[in-house]
C-alpha positions, 0 to 999 in steps of 0.5 A: 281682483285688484287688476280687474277693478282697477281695469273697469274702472278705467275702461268706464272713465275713459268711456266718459267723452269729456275726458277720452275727447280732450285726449283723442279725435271722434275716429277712434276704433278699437273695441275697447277705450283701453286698448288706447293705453296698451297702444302707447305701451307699445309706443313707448316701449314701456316694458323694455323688449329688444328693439329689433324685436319691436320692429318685427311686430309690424303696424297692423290692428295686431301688433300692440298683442304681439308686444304683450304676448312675447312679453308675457311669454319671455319668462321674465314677465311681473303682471305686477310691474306690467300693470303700473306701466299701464296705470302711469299713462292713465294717472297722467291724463287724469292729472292733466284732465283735473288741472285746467291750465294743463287741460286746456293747453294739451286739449288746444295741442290734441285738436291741433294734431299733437300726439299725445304720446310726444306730450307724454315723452316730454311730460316725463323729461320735466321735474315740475310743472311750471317747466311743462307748462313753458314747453306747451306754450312754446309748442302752441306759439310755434303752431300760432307762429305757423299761421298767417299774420292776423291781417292776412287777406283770406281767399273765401274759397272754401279753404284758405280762411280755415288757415284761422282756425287754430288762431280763433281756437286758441284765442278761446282757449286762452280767454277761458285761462285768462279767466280761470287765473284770476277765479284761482287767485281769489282765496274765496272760492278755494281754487275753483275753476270759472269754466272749462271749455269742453273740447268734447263738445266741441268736436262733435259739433264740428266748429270751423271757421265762417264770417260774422259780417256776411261776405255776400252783399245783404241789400236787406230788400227781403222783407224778413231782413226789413222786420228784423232791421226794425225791431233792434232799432226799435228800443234806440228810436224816439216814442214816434219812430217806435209807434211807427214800427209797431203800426208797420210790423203789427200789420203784417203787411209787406208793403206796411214793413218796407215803406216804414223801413224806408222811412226809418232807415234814413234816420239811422244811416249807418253804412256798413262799408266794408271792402271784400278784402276786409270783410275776409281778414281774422277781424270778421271770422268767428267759430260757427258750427254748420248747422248754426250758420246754415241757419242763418245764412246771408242774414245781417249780424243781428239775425245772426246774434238772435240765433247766438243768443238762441243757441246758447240758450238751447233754443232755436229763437223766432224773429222777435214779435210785438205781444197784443199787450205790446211788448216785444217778445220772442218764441222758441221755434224749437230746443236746439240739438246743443246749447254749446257756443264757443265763448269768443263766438258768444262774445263777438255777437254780445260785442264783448269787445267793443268799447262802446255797445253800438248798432245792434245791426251790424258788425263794424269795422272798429267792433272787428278791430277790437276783436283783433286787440283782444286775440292779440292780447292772448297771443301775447300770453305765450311770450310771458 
């Protein structure tokens, strides 16, 4: 009776994705989730059956019951000592799972493709863990350390720029332990984590790599674009140049909006001129899961950080409108299937990183430069 409690309960916490996505990828498929702890049984040769025989058991879906049942059958078998083995695995992952330092760079190593059988051997050569700690940290430089310089120039040929990936994801992991160090410095609030990036979110969404500054040229000859462009310069203009706006935008008439646009934007003649080689380096590339930049597309910055700020709000939000009480408003077009946005994205379309907040409308060179400062920062912490 013991056994079978202890057996549901693991089965139940282990159907949690919270906890079976930080230790596994979306594609696993064995009838039960706690067939993952019998496999690394087997793996590890946890009950100290004869090698030769081991080998003899084959790599098909059958040969982690082939272990057991020749166990079970040697004569020598404790379902006592038997069940502990399987217990140790499942005791580990939930301590990993409850402290965020260990969570967050095991979960980083998991996504990256690390066995969590190699992580569980050297979890067991360690005596304390600030020493597992340091191995993780080697591991994930050496991960980093494969990846291309942070001013490498990327092919944009649907490839190549992925070679970030990891990057931009431990950048984010990083941040969140940055974070959680000093709200566990803070003795009021007794040890508490700030936030823990959920790595179940994060693979389910899919999240891969694509540009923040379009990498195809945006004229912002469409009318869309020009309404847009208005709107986020509206709040910096002068009470004239606002009045104006609003008349244009009121109207609703295209050619009201791009007349005005015209007139506008030579008071605001900021260039974004960025060079194709800039516009594919690290500094203009941020985790954007697909249906998001579908959305957006071509859109300049600012569409894409309303839809940012959208998404993290679990909203899907409109192209901001003037009320007939004039004020500027938003509408919620619809909820958005997820409101999870990785928290550098969130911090790049907020410009978290810039010294000063600039144009709302672009992202520029020195916003990406800053970005650039701040992923070096986090990669240093591995040095430490």
């Amino acid at each position: 009776m013991e056994i079978a409690n202890d057996w549901d309960n693991m089965e139940y916490a282990l159907q949690n994705d919270e906890l079976w996505l930080f230790l596994n990828e979306r594609n696993y498929d064995r009838p039960t989730r706690i067939d993952f702890l019998f496999d690394l049984i087997l793996e590890h040769n946890s009950l100290k059956l004869d090698s030769k025989l081991i080998r003899s058991f084959g790599s098909d879906a059958y040969n982690t019951f082939r272990y057991f049942y020749e166990y079970f059958s040697s004569g020598k078998a404790s379902i006592k000592d038997c069940w502990e083995e399987v217990k140790k695995p499942f005791r580990t992952f939930l301590e990993w799972f409850n402290d965020s330092e260990l969570f967050h760079y095991v979960g980083y190593l998991v996504e990256c493709r690390m066995s969590i059988s190699e992580l569980l051997g050297e979890w067991e050569k360690q005596t304390e863990k600030s020493e597992f700690v340091q191995v993780l940290k080697n591991k994930i430089k050496a991960i980093i350390n494969s990846c291309p310089a942070l001013d490498y120039q990327y092919k944009d040929d649907g490839g190549d720029k992925k070679k970030c990936k990891r990057i931009l994801l431990f950048h984010n992991i990083q941040t969140v332990v940055n974070q959680n160090h000093s709200q566990l410095r803070n003795e009021k609030y007794h040890g508490a984590a700030f936030y823990r990036f959920p790595f179940h979110l994060y693979k389910l969404e899919g999240w891969d790599v694509e540009h923040i500054n379009s990498n195809t040229s945006n004229p912002e000859s469409d009318v869309d674009t020009q309404r847009e462009w208005l709107l986020n310069v509206y709040i910096s203009a002068d009470p004239d140049i606002q009045e104006k706006i609003r008349a244009a935008c009121e109207t609703k008439k295209n050619e009201d909006i791009s007349e005005c646009y015209a007139e506008v934007k030579l008071l605001f003649p900021f260039q974004n001129d960025w060079t194709v080689e800039e516009k594919n380096r690290i500094g203009n590339y941020a985790l954007l899961d697909s249906s998001t930049n579908r959305s957006y597309g071509n859109a300049i910055f600012s569409g894409k950080r309303r839809i940012i700020i959208g998404k993290d709000k679990g909203q899907l939000i409109s192209v901001p409108k003037f009320s007939k009480d004039r004020l500027l408003i938003t509408d919620v077009d619809k909820d958005a299937d997820s409101s999870f946005v990785p928290p550098c994205t969130k911090q790049v379309f907020l410009k978290y990183y810039s010294a000063a907040t600039g144009n709302n409308n672009y992202w520029t060179k020195e916003d990406a430069a800053s970005y650039v400062k701040d992923i070096e920062d986090c990669i240093a912490v591995l040095n430490a």
